[in-house]
N, C-alpha and C positions, 0 to 999 in steps of 0.2 A: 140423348142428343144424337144428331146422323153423326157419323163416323166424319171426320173433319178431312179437305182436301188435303194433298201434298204439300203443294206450299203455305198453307194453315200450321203444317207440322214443320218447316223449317226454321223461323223461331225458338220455338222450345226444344227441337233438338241443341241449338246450337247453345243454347240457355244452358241445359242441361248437361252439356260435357264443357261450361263455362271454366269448372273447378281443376282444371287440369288431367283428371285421371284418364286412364285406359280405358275404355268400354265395350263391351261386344253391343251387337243389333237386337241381342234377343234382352239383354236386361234394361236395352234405351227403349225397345218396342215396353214393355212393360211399366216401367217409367213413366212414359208417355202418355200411356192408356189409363192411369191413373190419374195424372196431370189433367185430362180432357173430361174425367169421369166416366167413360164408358162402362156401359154394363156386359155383362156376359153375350149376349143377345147380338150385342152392337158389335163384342170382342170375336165372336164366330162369324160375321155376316162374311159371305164369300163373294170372290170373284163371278163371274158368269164360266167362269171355267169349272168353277167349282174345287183347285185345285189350293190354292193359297188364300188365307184370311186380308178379306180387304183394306185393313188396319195395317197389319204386317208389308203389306205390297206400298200401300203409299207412306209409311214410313224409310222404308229403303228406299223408295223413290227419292224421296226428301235428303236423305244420303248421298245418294251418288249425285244429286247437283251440287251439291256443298261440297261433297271432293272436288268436283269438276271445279267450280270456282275457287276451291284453297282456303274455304271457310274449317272445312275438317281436315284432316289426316289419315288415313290411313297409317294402322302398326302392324299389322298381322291378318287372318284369314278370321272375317267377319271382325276385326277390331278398329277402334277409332278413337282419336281425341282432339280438343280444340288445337287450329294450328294459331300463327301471331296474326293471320288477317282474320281471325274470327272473332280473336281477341278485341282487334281496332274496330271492325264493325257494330259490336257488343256495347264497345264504348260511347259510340253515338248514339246507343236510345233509341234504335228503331223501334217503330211501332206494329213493322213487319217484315217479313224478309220474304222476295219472292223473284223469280225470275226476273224482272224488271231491274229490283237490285242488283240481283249476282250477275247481270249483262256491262255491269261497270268493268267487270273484272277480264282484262285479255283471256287466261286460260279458257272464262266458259262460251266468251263469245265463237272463240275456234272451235269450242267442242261445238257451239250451238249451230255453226256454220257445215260442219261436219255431217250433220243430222236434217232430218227434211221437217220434222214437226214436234214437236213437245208430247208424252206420254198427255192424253184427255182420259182418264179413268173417271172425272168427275166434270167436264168441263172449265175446269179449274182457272183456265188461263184465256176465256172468250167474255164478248161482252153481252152483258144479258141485262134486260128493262131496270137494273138499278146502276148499271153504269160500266158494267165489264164488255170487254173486247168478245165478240163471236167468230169463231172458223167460220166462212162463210162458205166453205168449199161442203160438198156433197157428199155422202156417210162413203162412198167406194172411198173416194180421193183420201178423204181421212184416215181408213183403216189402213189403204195402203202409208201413208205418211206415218203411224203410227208405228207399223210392221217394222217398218227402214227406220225409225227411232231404237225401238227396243233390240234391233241387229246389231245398230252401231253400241250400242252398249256393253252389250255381251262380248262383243268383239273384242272393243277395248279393254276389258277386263278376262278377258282370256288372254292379252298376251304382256300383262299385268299381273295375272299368276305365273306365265310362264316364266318369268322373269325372276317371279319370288326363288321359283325350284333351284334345284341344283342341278350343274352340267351333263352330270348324268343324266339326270330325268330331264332338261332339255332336248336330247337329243336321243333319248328314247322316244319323248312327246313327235319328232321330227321324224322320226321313221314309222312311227306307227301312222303320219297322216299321211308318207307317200305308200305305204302298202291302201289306207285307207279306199288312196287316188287312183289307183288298179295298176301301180309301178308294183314286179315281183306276184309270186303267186300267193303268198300266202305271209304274215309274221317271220317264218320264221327262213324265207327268204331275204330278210334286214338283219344286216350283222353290225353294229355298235362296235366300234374299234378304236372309241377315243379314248387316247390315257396318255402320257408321255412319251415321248418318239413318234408318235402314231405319224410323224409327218403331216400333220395339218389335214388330218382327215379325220372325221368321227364317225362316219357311217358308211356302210357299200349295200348297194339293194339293187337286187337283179330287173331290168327294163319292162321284160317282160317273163310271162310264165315259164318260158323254153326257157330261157337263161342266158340270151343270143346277147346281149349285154347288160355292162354295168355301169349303174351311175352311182358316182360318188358324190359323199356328202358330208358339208361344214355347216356343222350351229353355233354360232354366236349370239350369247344373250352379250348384249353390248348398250351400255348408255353413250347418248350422241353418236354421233353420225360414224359409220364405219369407215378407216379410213381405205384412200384406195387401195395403199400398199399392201392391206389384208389380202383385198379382192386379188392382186399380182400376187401373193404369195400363195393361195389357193390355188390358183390358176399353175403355177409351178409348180405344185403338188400335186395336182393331176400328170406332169409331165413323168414327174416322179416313179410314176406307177402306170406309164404307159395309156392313161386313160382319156377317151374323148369327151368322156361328159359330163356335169358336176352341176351339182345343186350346192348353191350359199344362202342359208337361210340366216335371217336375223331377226331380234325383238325390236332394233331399233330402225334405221331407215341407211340406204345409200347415197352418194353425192352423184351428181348429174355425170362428173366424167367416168363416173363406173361404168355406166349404161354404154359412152362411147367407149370403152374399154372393150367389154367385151365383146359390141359389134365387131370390132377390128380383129379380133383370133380368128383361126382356124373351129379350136375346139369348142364346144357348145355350152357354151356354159349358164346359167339361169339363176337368175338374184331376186331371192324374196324377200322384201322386207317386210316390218310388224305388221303395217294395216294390212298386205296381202296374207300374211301370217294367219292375222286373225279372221278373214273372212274366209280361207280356206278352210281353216278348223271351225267356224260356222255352218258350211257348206257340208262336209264329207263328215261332222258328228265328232269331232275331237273333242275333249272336255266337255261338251254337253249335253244337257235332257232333254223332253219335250216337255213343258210345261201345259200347257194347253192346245187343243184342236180347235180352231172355228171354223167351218164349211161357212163360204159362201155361195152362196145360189139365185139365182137367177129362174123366171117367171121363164118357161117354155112354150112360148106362141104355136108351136109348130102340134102340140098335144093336144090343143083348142078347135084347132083347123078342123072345118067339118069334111071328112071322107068326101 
Protein backbone atom coordinates (compact mmCIF):
# COMPACT_ATOMS: atom_id res chain seq x y z
CA UNK A 1 0.00 0.00 0.00
CA UNK A 2 1.47 3.97 -0.56
CA UNK A 3 2.96 4.95 2.69
CA UNK A 4 -0.23 6.68 4.35
CA UNK A 5 -0.50 10.68 4.88
CA UNK A 6 0.25 12.51 8.11
CA UNK A 7 -3.05 12.91 9.30
CA UNK A 8 -4.10 9.23 7.99
CA UNK A 9 -1.43 8.45 10.84
CA UNK A 10 -3.01 10.56 13.65
CA UNK A 11 -5.70 8.27 14.67
CA UNK A 12 -3.65 5.34 15.22
CA UNK A 13 -1.21 7.16 16.82
CA UNK A 14 -3.40 8.34 19.32
CA UNK A 15 -5.07 4.87 19.37
CA UNK A 16 -2.02 3.40 19.98
CA UNK A 17 -0.71 5.23 23.13
CA UNK A 18 -4.68 4.90 24.21
CA UNK A 19 -3.34 2.32 27.15
CA UNK A 20 -1.58 4.80 29.20
CA UNK A 21 2.06 3.80 28.80
CA UNK A 22 5.19 5.78 28.08
CA UNK A 23 6.50 5.45 24.43
CA UNK A 24 9.28 6.74 22.49
CA UNK A 25 8.76 7.60 18.43
CA UNK A 26 10.93 4.86 17.21
CA UNK A 27 8.79 1.83 18.78
CA UNK A 28 5.19 4.06 17.82
CA UNK A 29 7.08 4.37 14.14
CA UNK A 30 7.16 0.63 14.20
CA UNK A 31 3.97 -0.06 15.59
CA UNK A 32 2.41 1.83 13.26
CA UNK A 33 4.19 0.34 10.21
CA UNK A 34 2.71 -2.82 11.11
CA UNK A 35 -0.80 -1.51 11.97
CA UNK A 36 -0.77 -0.10 8.09
CA UNK A 37 0.99 -3.26 6.73
CA UNK A 38 3.82 -1.76 5.06
CA UNK A 39 6.41 -3.62 3.37
CA UNK A 40 10.06 -3.07 3.60
CA UNK A 41 10.15 -1.32 0.22
CA UNK A 42 7.32 1.17 1.45
CA UNK A 43 9.32 1.09 4.99
CA UNK A 44 12.80 2.57 3.22
CA UNK A 45 11.00 4.87 0.55
CA UNK A 46 12.67 8.17 1.13
CA UNK A 47 12.26 11.66 1.24
CA UNK A 48 13.42 13.73 -1.94
CA UNK A 49 16.23 14.73 0.41
CA UNK A 50 17.13 11.44 0.55
CA UNK A 51 18.04 11.93 4.24
CA UNK A 52 15.07 10.58 6.44
CA UNK A 53 12.47 7.54 5.62
CA UNK A 54 9.29 8.89 4.46
CA UNK A 55 7.28 6.74 7.01
CA UNK A 56 9.39 8.10 9.85
CA UNK A 57 9.07 11.89 8.90
CA UNK A 58 5.19 11.74 8.58
CA UNK A 59 4.82 9.91 11.67
CA UNK A 60 6.48 12.74 13.78
CA UNK A 61 4.79 14.91 11.72
CA UNK A 62 1.50 13.46 13.13
CA UNK A 63 3.20 13.97 16.68
CA UNK A 64 4.08 17.28 17.01
CA UNK A 65 0.24 18.21 15.87
CA UNK A 66 -1.02 16.27 18.61
CA UNK A 67 1.25 17.86 21.11
CA UNK A 68 0.36 21.03 19.75
CA UNK A 69 -3.35 20.33 20.28
CA UNK A 70 -2.75 18.46 23.89
CA UNK A 71 -3.98 15.14 22.24
CA UNK A 72 -0.30 13.77 23.44
CA UNK A 73 2.17 14.64 26.06
CA UNK A 74 5.27 14.93 25.94
CA UNK A 75 7.66 12.96 28.99
CA UNK A 76 11.22 13.08 27.97
CA UNK A 77 13.63 13.31 24.84
CA UNK A 78 11.69 11.54 21.84
CA UNK A 79 8.91 10.10 24.59
CA UNK A 80 5.21 10.45 24.67
CA UNK A 81 1.89 9.33 26.22
CA UNK A 82 -1.93 9.85 25.88
CA UNK A 83 -2.81 13.14 27.86
CA UNK A 84 -6.89 13.46 29.30
CA UNK A 85 -8.00 15.54 25.94
CA UNK A 86 -6.87 12.59 23.92
CA UNK A 87 -8.60 10.41 26.26
CA UNK A 88 -12.00 12.52 25.73
CA UNK A 89 -11.44 12.74 21.95
CA UNK A 90 -11.03 8.85 21.76
CA UNK A 91 -14.13 8.75 23.56
CA UNK A 92 -16.21 10.06 20.85
CA UNK A 93 -15.59 7.59 18.13
CA UNK A 94 -13.89 9.47 15.58
CA UNK A 95 -13.81 8.19 12.53
CA UNK A 96 -10.76 10.37 11.94
CA UNK A 97 -8.58 12.83 13.41
CA UNK A 98 -7.08 15.54 11.21
CA UNK A 99 -6.29 19.12 11.27
CA UNK A 100 -9.80 20.21 10.99
CA UNK A 101 -10.28 18.36 14.32
CA UNK A 102 -7.34 19.57 16.32
CA UNK A 103 -8.50 23.42 14.99
CA UNK A 104 -11.22 23.07 17.87
CA UNK A 105 -8.67 23.12 20.17
CA UNK A 106 -7.17 26.93 21.33
CA UNK A 107 -3.46 25.70 21.91
CA UNK A 108 -3.17 24.46 18.11
CA UNK A 109 -5.16 27.30 16.57
CA UNK A 110 -2.19 29.71 18.04
CA UNK A 111 0.22 27.37 16.97
CA UNK A 112 -1.55 27.30 13.53
CA UNK A 113 -1.83 31.18 13.54
CA UNK A 114 1.92 31.28 14.39
CA UNK A 115 2.88 29.31 11.16
CA UNK A 116 2.07 30.50 7.38
CA UNK A 117 1.06 26.82 5.98
CA UNK A 118 0.82 23.18 6.99
CA UNK A 119 3.86 20.75 6.28
CA UNK A 120 2.31 19.25 2.20
CA UNK A 121 4.80 16.31 2.07
CA UNK A 122 1.78 14.48 0.49
CA UNK A 123 -0.75 17.03 -0.30
CA UNK A 124 -2.51 15.81 2.47
CA UNK A 125 -4.65 18.84 3.60
CA UNK A 126 -5.91 20.42 -0.40
CA UNK A 127 -8.89 19.51 -2.27
CA UNK A 128 -8.46 17.20 -5.06
CA UNK A 129 -11.40 15.81 -7.75
CA UNK A 130 -12.89 13.62 -4.81
CA UNK A 131 -13.52 16.43 -2.55
CA UNK A 132 -10.46 17.65 -0.72
CA UNK A 133 -9.49 21.44 -0.32
CA UNK A 134 -6.20 22.35 -2.98
CA UNK A 135 -3.43 25.16 -2.11
CA UNK A 136 -4.12 27.15 -4.84
CA UNK A 137 -1.06 29.24 -4.49
CA UNK A 138 2.01 28.52 -6.91
CA UNK A 139 4.84 25.82 -6.01
CA UNK A 140 7.58 29.10 -5.10
CA UNK A 141 4.76 30.61 -2.58
CA UNK A 142 4.19 27.01 -1.13
CA UNK A 143 7.87 26.05 -0.62
CA UNK A 144 8.39 29.35 0.86
CA UNK A 145 5.22 28.79 3.24
CA UNK A 146 6.48 25.50 3.93
CA UNK A 147 10.12 26.58 4.78
CA UNK A 148 8.41 29.14 7.59
CA UNK A 149 6.32 26.12 8.75
CA UNK A 150 9.10 23.57 9.47
CA UNK A 151 11.18 27.06 11.11
CA UNK A 152 8.49 27.63 13.35
CA UNK A 153 8.72 24.18 14.57
CA UNK A 154 12.13 23.59 15.21
CA UNK A 155 12.02 26.66 16.86
CA UNK A 156 9.65 25.94 19.13
CA UNK A 157 11.07 22.91 20.17
CA UNK A 158 14.52 24.17 20.67
CA UNK A 159 13.45 26.30 23.41
CA UNK A 160 11.39 23.33 24.69
CA UNK A 161 14.62 21.52 25.11
CA UNK A 162 16.24 24.37 26.33
CA UNK A 163 13.93 24.49 29.07
CA UNK A 164 14.12 20.64 29.75
CA UNK A 165 18.27 21.31 30.55
CA UNK A 166 19.63 22.39 33.52
CA UNK A 167 20.85 25.99 34.47
CA UNK A 168 24.01 25.16 33.72
CA UNK A 169 23.54 24.13 30.41
CA UNK A 170 21.20 26.92 29.94
CA UNK A 171 23.39 29.28 30.22
CA UNK A 172 26.20 27.69 28.71
CA UNK A 173 23.52 27.08 25.51
CA UNK A 174 23.41 31.36 26.07
CA UNK A 175 26.89 32.05 25.66
CA UNK A 176 27.73 29.92 23.20
CA UNK A 177 24.98 31.69 20.72
CA UNK A 178 26.37 35.13 21.69
CA UNK A 179 29.98 34.02 20.73
CA UNK A 180 28.10 32.26 17.89
CA UNK A 181 26.56 36.02 17.02
CA UNK A 182 30.40 37.43 16.65
CA UNK A 183 29.98 39.09 20.47
CA UNK A 184 33.83 38.01 21.93
CA UNK A 185 36.58 36.46 19.79
CA UNK A 186 36.44 33.22 20.32
CA UNK A 187 34.58 30.38 23.27
CA UNK A 188 36.65 31.01 25.35
CA UNK A 189 36.13 34.59 25.55
CA UNK A 190 32.46 33.64 27.46
CA UNK A 191 32.99 33.00 31.07
CA UNK A 192 29.92 31.29 32.88
CA UNK A 193 29.83 32.69 36.57
CA UNK A 194 26.62 31.58 37.63
CA UNK A 195 26.35 29.87 41.01
CA UNK A 196 25.33 31.37 44.28
CA UNK A 197 26.46 34.96 45.17
CA UNK A 198 27.13 35.42 41.56
CA UNK A 199 24.97 38.51 42.10
CA UNK A 200 22.45 38.04 39.44
CA UNK A 201 24.81 37.38 36.74
CA UNK A 202 25.53 34.03 34.88
CA UNK A 203 27.61 35.01 32.22
CA UNK A 204 30.36 37.95 31.02
CA UNK A 205 31.51 37.83 27.22
CA UNK A 206 33.77 40.37 25.85
CA UNK A 207 31.80 42.89 22.99
CA UNK A 208 34.20 42.56 20.85
CA UNK A 209 37.56 40.74 19.76
CA UNK A 210 39.98 43.65 21.38
CA UNK A 211 38.08 43.25 24.55
CA UNK A 212 37.11 47.21 24.61
CA UNK A 213 34.03 45.90 26.43
CA UNK A 214 31.86 43.72 28.28
CA UNK A 215 28.53 42.60 28.29
CA UNK A 216 26.80 40.91 30.84
CA UNK A 217 24.52 38.17 30.98
CA UNK A 218 21.15 36.62 32.89
CA UNK A 219 19.51 33.29 31.66
CA UNK A 220 16.34 32.54 32.84
CA UNK A 221 14.56 29.40 32.04
CA UNK A 222 11.27 30.75 33.65
CA UNK A 223 7.64 29.49 33.20
CA UNK A 224 5.07 32.46 32.72
CA UNK A 225 5.84 35.64 32.07
CA UNK A 226 8.99 37.15 33.80
CA UNK A 227 8.25 39.43 36.34
CA UNK A 228 9.41 43.05 36.11
CA UNK A 229 11.08 43.24 39.31
CA UNK A 230 13.69 40.42 37.75
CA UNK A 231 14.31 42.82 34.83
CA UNK A 232 14.97 45.81 37.93
CA UNK A 233 17.08 43.48 39.72
CA UNK A 234 19.21 42.63 36.82
CA UNK A 235 19.49 45.94 35.73
CA UNK A 236 20.93 46.65 39.62
CA UNK A 237 23.39 44.13 39.05
CA UNK A 238 24.87 45.61 36.34
CA UNK A 239 25.11 48.71 38.66
CA UNK A 240 26.68 46.22 40.99
CA UNK A 241 29.78 45.61 38.85
CA UNK A 242 29.98 49.02 37.23
CA UNK A 243 28.71 47.77 34.00
CA UNK A 244 26.74 49.32 30.90
CA UNK A 245 25.51 46.64 29.19
CA UNK A 246 23.60 43.31 29.70
CA UNK A 247 21.89 40.82 27.91
CA UNK A 248 18.44 39.03 29.71
CA UNK A 249 17.70 36.14 27.99
CA UNK A 250 14.63 34.07 28.79
CA UNK A 251 12.58 30.63 27.66
CA UNK A 252 9.58 32.34 28.41
CA UNK A 253 8.42 35.84 27.42
CA UNK A 254 8.42 39.62 29.09
CA UNK A 255 5.52 42.09 30.00
CA UNK A 256 4.91 45.11 27.93
CA UNK A 257 6.24 47.52 30.87
CA UNK A 258 9.81 45.87 30.52
CA UNK A 259 10.17 47.07 27.28
CA UNK A 260 9.28 50.67 28.75
CA UNK A 261 11.65 49.97 31.54
CA UNK A 262 14.46 49.75 29.84
CA UNK A 263 13.87 52.47 27.26
CA UNK A 264 13.93 54.87 30.38
CA UNK A 265 17.78 53.86 31.79
CA UNK A 266 20.79 55.26 30.92
CA UNK A 267 22.44 51.59 30.55
CA UNK A 268 21.78 49.33 27.48
CA UNK A 269 20.31 46.87 28.28
CA UNK A 270 18.50 44.01 25.76
CA UNK A 271 15.55 41.51 26.59
CA UNK A 272 15.35 38.36 24.67
CA UNK A 273 12.63 36.26 25.13
CA UNK A 274 11.79 32.47 23.88
CA UNK A 275 10.37 33.08 20.27
CA UNK A 276 13.50 35.42 19.85
CA UNK A 277 15.36 32.75 21.73
CA UNK A 278 14.51 30.28 19.33
CA UNK A 279 14.97 32.01 16.08
CA UNK A 280 18.23 33.17 16.90
CA UNK A 281 19.49 29.64 17.78
CA UNK A 282 17.82 28.82 14.21
CA UNK A 283 19.65 31.52 12.59
CA UNK A 284 23.44 31.27 13.94
CA UNK A 285 23.14 27.06 14.24
CA UNK A 286 22.54 26.37 17.95
CA UNK A 287 21.16 22.99 18.72
CA UNK A 288 20.81 22.24 15.06
CA UNK A 289 21.50 20.24 11.77
CA UNK A 290 21.02 20.48 8.20
CA UNK A 291 18.59 18.06 7.27
CA UNK A 292 18.28 18.46 3.70
CA UNK A 293 19.46 21.03 0.84
CA UNK A 294 17.05 22.05 -2.07
CA UNK A 295 18.50 24.60 -4.67
CA UNK A 296 16.13 26.34 -6.26
CA UNK A 297 16.45 27.65 -9.63
CA UNK A 298 15.34 29.68 -11.97
CA UNK A 299 15.21 29.49 -16.02
CA UNK A 300 18.27 32.27 -17.17
CA UNK A 301 16.80 34.25 -20.06
CA UNK A 302 19.87 36.25 -20.40
CA UNK A 303 21.93 32.57 -21.46
CA UNK A 304 19.28 32.35 -24.49
CA UNK A 305 19.96 35.89 -25.71
CA UNK A 306 21.50 35.56 -29.12
CA UNK A 307 25.13 37.60 -28.98
Amino acid sequence: MPVPDYQSIMLPLVRLAADGQERTMGTAIESLASDFGLNQAERQQLLPSGRQATFNNRVAWAGTYLRKAGLLQATGRGRFRISERGRQVLADNPARIDVALLMQFPEFREFRTQTVAPPRPDGGEGRTANGRDVDARPPRELLEATYLELRRVVEQELVERAKAGTPARFEQLVLDLLVRMGYGGSPLDAARVGRTGDGGIDGIIQEDKLGLDAVYVQAKRWIGTVPIAEVRAFSGSLDAHRARKGVLITTSSFPAEADRYVASIEKRLVLIDGARLGSLMFDYGIGVADEGLYPVRRVDTSYFDEA
